[in-house]
C-alpha positions in Angstrom: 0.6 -14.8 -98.4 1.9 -11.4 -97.2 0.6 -10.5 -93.7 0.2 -7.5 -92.7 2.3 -5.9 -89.4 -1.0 -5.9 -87.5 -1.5 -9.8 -88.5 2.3 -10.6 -87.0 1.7 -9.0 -83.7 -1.9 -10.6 -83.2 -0.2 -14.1 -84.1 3.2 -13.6 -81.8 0.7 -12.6 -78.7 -1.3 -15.9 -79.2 1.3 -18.3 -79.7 2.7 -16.1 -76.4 -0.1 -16.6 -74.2 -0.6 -20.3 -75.2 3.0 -21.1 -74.2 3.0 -19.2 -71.1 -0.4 -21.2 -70.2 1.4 -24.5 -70.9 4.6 -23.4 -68.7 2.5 -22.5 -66.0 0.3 -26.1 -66.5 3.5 -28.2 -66.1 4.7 -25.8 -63.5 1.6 -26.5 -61.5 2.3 -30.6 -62.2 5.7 -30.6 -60.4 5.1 -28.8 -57.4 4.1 -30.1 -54.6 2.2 -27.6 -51.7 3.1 -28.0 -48.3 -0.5 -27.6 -45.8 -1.2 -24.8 -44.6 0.1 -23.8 -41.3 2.3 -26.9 -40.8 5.5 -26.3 -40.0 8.6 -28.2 -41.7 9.5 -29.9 -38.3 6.2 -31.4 -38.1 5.9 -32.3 -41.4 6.6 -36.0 -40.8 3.6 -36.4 -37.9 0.9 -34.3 -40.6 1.3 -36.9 -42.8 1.1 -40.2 -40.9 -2.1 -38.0 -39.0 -3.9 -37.6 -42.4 -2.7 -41.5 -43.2 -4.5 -42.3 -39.7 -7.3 -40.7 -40.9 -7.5 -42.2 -44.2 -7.1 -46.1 -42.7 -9.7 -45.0 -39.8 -12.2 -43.8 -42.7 -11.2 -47.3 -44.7 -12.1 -49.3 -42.0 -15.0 -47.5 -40.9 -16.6 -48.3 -45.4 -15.2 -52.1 -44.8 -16.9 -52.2 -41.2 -20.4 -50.7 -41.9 -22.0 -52.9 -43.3 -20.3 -56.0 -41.4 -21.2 -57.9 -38.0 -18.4 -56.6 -35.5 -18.0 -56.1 -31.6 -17.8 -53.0 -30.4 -16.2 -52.2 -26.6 -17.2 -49.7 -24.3 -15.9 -49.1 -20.7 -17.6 -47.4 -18.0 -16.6 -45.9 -16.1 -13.3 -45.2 -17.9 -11.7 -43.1 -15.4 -12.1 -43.0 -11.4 -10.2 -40.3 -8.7 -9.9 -42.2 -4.9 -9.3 -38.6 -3.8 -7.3 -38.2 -0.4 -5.7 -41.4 0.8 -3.5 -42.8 3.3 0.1 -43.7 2.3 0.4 -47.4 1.7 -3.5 -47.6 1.4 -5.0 -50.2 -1.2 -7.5 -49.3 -2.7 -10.0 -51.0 -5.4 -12.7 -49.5 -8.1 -14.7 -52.2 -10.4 -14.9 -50.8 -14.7 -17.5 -52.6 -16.5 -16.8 -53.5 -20.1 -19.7 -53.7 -22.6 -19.3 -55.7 -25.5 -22.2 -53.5 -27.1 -21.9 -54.9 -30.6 -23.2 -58.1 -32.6 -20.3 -60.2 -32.7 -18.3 -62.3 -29.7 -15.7 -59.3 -28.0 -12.3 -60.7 -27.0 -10.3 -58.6 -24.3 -7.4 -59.0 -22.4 -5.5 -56.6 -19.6 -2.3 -56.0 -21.3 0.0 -53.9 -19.4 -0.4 -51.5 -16.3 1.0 -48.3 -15.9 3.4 -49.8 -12.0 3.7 -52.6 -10.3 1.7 -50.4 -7.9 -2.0 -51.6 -10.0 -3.0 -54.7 -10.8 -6.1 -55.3 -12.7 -8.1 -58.5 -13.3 -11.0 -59.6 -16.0 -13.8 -61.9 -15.0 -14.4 -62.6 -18.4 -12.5 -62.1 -21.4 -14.7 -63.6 -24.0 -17.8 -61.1 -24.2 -20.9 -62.3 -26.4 -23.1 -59.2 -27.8 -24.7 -57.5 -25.0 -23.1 -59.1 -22.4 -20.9 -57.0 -19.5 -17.8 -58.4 -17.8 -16.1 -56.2 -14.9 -12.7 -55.3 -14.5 -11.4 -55.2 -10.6 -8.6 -52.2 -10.5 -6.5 -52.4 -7.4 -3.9 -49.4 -6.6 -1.7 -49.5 -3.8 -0.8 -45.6 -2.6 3.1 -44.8 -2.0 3.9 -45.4 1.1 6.3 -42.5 0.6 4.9 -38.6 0.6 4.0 -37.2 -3.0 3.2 -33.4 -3.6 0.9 -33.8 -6.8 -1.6 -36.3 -7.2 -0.7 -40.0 -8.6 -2.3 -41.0 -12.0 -2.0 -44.9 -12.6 -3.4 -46.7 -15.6 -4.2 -49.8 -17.1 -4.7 -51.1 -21.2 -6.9 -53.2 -22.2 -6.7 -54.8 -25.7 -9.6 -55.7 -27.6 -10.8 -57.6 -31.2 -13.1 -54.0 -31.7 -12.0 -52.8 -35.2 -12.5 -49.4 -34.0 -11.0 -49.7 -30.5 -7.8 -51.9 -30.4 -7.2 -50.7 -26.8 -9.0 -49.3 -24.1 -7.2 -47.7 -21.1 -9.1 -47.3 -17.9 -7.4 -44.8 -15.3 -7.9 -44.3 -11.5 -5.9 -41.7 -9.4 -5.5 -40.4 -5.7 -4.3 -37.0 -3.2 -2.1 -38.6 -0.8 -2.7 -37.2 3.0 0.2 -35.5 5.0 1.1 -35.6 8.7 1.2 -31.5 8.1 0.8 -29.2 5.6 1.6 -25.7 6.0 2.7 -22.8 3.8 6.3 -22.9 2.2 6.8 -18.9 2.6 4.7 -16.3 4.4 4.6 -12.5 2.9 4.4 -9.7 5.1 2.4 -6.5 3.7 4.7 -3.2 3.2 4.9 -1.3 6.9 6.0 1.6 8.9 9.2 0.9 11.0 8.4 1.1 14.5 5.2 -0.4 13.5 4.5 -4.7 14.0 3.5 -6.8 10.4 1.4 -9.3 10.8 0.5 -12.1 8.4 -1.4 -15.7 9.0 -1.4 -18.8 7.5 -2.8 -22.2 8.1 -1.1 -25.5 9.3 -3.0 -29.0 9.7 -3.2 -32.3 8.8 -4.4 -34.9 6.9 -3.7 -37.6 9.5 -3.7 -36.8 12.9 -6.3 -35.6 15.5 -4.1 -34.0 17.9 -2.2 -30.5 16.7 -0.5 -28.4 19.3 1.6 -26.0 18.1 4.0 -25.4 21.1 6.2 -22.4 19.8 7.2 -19.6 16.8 10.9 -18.2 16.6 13.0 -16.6 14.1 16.7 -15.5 15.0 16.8 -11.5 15.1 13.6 -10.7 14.7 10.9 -10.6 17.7 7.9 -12.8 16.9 4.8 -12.9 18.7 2.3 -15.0 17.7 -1.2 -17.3 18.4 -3.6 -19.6 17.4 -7.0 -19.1 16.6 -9.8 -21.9 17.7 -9.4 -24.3 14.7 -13.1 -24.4 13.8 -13.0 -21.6 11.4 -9.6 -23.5 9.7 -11.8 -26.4 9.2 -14.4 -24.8 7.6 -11.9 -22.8 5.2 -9.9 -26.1 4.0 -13.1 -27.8 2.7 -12.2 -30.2 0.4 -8.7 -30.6 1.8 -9.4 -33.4 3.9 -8.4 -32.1 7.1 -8.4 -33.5 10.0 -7.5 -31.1 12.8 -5.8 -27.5 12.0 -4.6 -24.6 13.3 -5.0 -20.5 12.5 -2.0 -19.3 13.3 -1.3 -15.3 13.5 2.4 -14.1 12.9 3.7 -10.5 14.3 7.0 -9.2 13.9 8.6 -5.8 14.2 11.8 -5.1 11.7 14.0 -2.3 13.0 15.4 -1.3 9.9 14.3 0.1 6.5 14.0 -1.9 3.3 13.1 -5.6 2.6 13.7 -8.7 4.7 13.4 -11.9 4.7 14.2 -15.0 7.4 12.9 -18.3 8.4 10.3 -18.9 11.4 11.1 -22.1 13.3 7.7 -23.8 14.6 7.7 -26.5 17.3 4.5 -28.5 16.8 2.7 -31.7 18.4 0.8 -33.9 16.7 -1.1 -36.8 18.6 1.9 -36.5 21.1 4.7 -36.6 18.9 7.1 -33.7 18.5 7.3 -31.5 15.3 9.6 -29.5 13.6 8.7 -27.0 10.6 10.5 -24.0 9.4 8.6 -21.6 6.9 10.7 -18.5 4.9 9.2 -15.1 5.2 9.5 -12.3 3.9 8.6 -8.1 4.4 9.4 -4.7 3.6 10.0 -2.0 5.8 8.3 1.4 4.0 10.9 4.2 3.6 10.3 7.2 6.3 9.4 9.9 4.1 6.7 9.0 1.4 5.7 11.7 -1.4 2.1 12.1 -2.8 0.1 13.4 -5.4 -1.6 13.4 -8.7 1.5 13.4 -10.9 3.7 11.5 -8.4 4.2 7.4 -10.0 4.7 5.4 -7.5 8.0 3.3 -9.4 9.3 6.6 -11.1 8.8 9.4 -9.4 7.6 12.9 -11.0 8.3 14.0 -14.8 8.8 17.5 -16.3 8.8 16.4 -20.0 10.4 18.8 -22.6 10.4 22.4 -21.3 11.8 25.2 -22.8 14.3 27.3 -20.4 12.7 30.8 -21.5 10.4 30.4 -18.6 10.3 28.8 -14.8 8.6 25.5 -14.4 7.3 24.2 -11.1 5.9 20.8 -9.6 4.0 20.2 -6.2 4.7 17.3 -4.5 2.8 16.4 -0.9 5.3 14.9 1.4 4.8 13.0 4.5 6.8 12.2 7.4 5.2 8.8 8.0 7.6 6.9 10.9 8.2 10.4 13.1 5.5 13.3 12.6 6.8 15.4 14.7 10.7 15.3 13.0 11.9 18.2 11.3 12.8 18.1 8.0 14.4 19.5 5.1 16.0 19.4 1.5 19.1 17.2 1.6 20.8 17.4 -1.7 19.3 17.7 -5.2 20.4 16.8 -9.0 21.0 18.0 -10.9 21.9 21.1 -9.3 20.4 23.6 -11.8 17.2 22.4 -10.2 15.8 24.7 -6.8 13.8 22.7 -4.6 11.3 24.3 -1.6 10.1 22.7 1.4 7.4 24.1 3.1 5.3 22.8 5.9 1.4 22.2 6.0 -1.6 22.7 8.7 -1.0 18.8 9.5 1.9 18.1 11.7 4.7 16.2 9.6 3.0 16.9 6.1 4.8 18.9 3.9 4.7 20.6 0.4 7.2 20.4 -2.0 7.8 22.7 -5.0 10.3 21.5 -7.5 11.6 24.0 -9.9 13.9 24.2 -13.4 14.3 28.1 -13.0 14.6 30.4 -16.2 17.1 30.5 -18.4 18.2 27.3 -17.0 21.1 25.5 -19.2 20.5 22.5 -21.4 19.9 19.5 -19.3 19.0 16.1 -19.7 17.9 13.5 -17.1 15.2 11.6 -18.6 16.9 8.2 -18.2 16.2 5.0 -16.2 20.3 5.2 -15.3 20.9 9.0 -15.5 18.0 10.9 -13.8 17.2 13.4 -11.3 16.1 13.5 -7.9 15.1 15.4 -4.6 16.6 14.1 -1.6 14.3 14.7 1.7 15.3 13.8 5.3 16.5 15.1 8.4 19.7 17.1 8.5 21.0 15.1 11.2 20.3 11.8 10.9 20.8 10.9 7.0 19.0 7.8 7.3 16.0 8.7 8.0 15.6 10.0 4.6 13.7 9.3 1.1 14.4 10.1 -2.6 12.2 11.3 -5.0 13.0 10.8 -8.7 12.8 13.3 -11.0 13.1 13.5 -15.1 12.7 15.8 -17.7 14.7 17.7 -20.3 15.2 21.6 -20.4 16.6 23.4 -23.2 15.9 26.4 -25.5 13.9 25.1 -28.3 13.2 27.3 -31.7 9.5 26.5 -32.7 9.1 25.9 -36.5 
């Protein structure tokens, strides 16, 4: 039979498709797919997860329709909140065989030798309730986050193998005051002042005797203790002190030292120290509307064919009545006028990239500008105002 070239093609594009479809059928038999959003490393845990599962779901279609116990603990959990160090202390779990078959449990394990736990029955018929007597000892050593203890139960429930009951406590302290005190940003020449509380947990009696810190002058009180009471609700204090912190740094910049406290509590002598820390502000401060506070002013891109002027507001904050002036400025294509205001130590500033001004660039975080501003004869008293921008001659397209 003579087929036409029509016939041929029709008949080489069937058998085609039909073994593409078969290749992509056994394709689709050897590979495996991986689940979604599992990751390789955790490949291992998926699958004994979905195995879990799978018994869980077994169990449960054996089960159903069989006589079984079933144990239930209640409370499961219980906090002691704040105790003393070394303190015992006890809570009672009931266990509820809630089921229609005898419940077996036993205490198998607890968490330290710091908890004990006893059973008063471990054979439970249906309905029936036995109690479980926790006992927790505290550490009689001083712990800064609260101590978790538990205790497992094993059980003949098909569903629940093991119960685990847990209690846990806040241990009181002799004293408890901040680890570091922060001091707001000030004038020099001007006290910071900062409070904090100090109690405790234990005693009745808190005196606090005396505040010191080596080369800085420190005067300080404290407050009636009512008010600290009141604000450490839940803290478990017994007796506590407000105490206010002042301190005057003669310097500029940050600082930081260590305040020494003599205390008293219930007659015995304390010692505490506590890090602080401060900033002095810089004399000179600058102000306005395009003036960032971390990086100073910005001219942008501006072409040199014309002048281009900023107007800073600046302040002499430490010494009003000190004269002031333009100390140095960079780079030095840039002109830079001081001029004073109505307000005695406020100034305005006008910061300019004059005409025709060469190419420029100090746009950077390491290479930028800036306007130094200060008096002439006493270079520390002084401040610096950042300044970035790029000026060139640009063609417009």
């Amino acid at each position: 039979m003579h087929l036409n070239q029509f016939t041929k093609r029709l008949i080489f594009f069937g058998v085609a498709v039909i073994g593409f479809a078969s290749f992509t059928f056994a394709l689709s038999q050897a590979v495996s797919y991986k689940p979604w959003g599992v990751p390789d490393s955790r490949r291992d845990d998926y699958d004994r997860l979905v195995a879990e599962l799978d018994d869980q779901a077994e169990l449960r279609d054996t089960y159903a329709a069989r006589a079984k116990p079933m144990a239930r603990a209640w409370p499961s959990q219980h906090d002691f909140g704040w105790v003393r160090p070394g303190e015992v202390l006890r809570q009672v779990f009931r266990i509820e065989n809630a089921g229609d078959q005898e419940l077996q449990v036993k205490v198998r394990n607890t968490s330290s030798d710091r908890v004990t736990a006893e059973l008063t029955n471990e054979l439970l018929a249906p309905g029936e309730v036995a109690q479980c007597t926790v006992e927790m000892t505290a550490a009689a050593e001083p712990m800064t986050r609260p101590a978790r203890e538990t205790v497992t139960l094993t059980t003949n429930d098909p569903f629940n193998r093991t119960l685990t009951l847990a209690v846990q406590s806040q241990q009181r302290k002799e004293l408890v005051f901040p680890s570091q005190i922060g001091f707001e940003s000030h004038d020099i020449g001007r006290a910071a002042m900062a409070e904090c509380l100090v109690y405790s947990q234990l005693g009745h009696d808190l005196k606090i005797l005396d505040v010191s810190c080596d080369n800085f002058d420190v005067e300080w009180v404290a407050v009636p203790e009512q008010s600290a009471i009141e604000q450490l609700e839940g803290k478990s204090a017994t007796v506590a002190k407000r105490l206010t912190i002042e301190i005057e740094s003669n310097d500029y910049g940050s600082y930081t030292g260590v305040f020494d406290l003599a205390l008293e509590l219930d007659g015995v002598a304390k010692q505490v120290q506590i890090e602080f820390g401060g900033r002095v502000r810089p004399p000179i401060g600058f102000y306005g509307p395009i003036v960032d506070r971390r990086t100073g002013i910005d001219f942008g891109t501006v072409d040199s064919r014309e002048q281009h002027d900023l107007y800073v507001v600046v302040r002499s904050r430490a010494d009003r009545s000190r004269k002031i002036a333009v100390l140095d400025v960079e780079p030095k294509e840039l002109q830079a006028e001081l001029e004073p205001l109505e307000t005695e130590g406020s100034y305005r500033l006008r910061i300019s990239i004059p005409k025709d001004c060469p190419y420029r660039r100090f746009n950077l975080a390491e290479q930028h500008g800036y306007v130094q501003i200060g008096d002439p004869e006493m270079k520390s008293y002084s401040n610096w105002l950042p300044v970035y921008g790029v000026v060139g001659r640009f063609e417009s397209e």
